[in-house]
C-alpha positions in Angstrom: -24.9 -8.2 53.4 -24.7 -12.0 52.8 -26.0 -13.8 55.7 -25.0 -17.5 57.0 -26.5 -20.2 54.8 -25.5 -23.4 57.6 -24.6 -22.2 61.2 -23.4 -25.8 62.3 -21.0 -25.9 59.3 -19.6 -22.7 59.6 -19.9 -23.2 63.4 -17.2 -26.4 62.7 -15.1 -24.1 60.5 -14.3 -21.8 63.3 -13.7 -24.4 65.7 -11.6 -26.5 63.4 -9.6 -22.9 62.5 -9.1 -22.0 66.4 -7.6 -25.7 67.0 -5.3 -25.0 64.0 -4.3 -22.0 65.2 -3.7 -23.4 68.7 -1.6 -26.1 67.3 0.4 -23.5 65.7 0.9 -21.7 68.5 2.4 -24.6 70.6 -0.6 -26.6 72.1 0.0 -30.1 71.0 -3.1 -31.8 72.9 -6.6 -32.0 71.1 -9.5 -31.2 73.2 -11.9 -34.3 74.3 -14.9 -35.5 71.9 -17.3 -33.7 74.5 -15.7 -30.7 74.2 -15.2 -30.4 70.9 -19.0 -31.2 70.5 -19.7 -28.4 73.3 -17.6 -25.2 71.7 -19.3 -26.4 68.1 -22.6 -25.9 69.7 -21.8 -22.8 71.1 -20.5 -21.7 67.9 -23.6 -22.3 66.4 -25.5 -21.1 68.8 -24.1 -17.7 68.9 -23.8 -17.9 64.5 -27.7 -18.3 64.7 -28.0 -15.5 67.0 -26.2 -13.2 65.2 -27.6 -14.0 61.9 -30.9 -13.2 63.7 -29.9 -10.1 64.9 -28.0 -9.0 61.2 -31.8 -10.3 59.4 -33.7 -7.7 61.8 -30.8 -5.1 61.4 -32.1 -5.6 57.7 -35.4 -4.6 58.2 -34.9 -1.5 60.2 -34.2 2.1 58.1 -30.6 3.0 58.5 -29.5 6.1 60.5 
């Protein structure tokens, strides 16, 4: 398993993707600076949590 080298890059990578794909799909206003920031840090938040969870998932023996 290859885990996440740089949550807050990868956390800007899905954000940017999801506004892409929201422009796509018809929305033709960009969110605010603040929120932008906000869903980047959530991203990250929940990258970092889950790349926890997959390193401790490492350690334990498979079923």
């Amino acid at each position: 398993m290859t885990l996440a080298r740089d949550p807050s890059d990868m956390a800007k990578k899905f954000i940017d993707a999801s506004l892409q794909a929201s422009a796509r799909n018809g929305r033709t206003r960009q969110p605010s600076k603040a929120a932008y920031t906000r869903a980047i840090r959530l991203a990250q938040d929940a990258i970092e949590e889950l790349t926890a969870v997959a390193r401790r998932a490492q350690g334990s023996p498979s079923r």
